[in-house]
Phi, psi and omega in degrees: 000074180313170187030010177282156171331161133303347192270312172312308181313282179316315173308302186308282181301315209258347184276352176258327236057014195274151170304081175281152178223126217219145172221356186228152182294344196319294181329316182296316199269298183316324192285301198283334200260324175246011150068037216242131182290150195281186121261181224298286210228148205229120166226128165237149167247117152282341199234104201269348180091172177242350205242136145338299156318330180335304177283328145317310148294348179274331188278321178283339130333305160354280201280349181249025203226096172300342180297307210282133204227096192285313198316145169056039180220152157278090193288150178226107171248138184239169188306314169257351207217162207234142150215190183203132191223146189297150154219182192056000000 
């Protein structure tokens, strides 16, 4: 669905269980700032990588990192550091 909202978007992942994957902060602001219901999980790169593939292997990294606990936090991957902040 090309050109719908983020806000549409964010309604969308959560009436599904779906996932955002982000390149942009917008998400962050919709959840924490306009109180907007989440969906289960928000990961944005902030850190875009220098190789094309970056984010696909960094996710697939992620998603195999047992420490690390995606549902219901709004995950930041940054150049050095991964942060997260709960919501719901």
């Amino acid at each position: 669905m090309p050109g719908i909202s983020d806000k549409a978007v964010m309604e969308l992942a959560q009436l599904e269980s779906r996932t955002i994957l982000a390149f942009d902060k917008d998400y962050g602001e919709l959840i924490f700032k306009y109180g907007m219901p989440s969906p289960t999980t928000v990961i944005f790169f902030r850190h875009k990588g220098l190789q094309p593939d970056f984010a696909g292997a960094f996710l697939l990294k992620l998603l195999q990192d047992t420490s690390i606990s995606l549902i219901n936090n709004f995950t930041v991957i940054e150049e050095e550091n991964i942060r997260q902040r709960r919501y719901q």
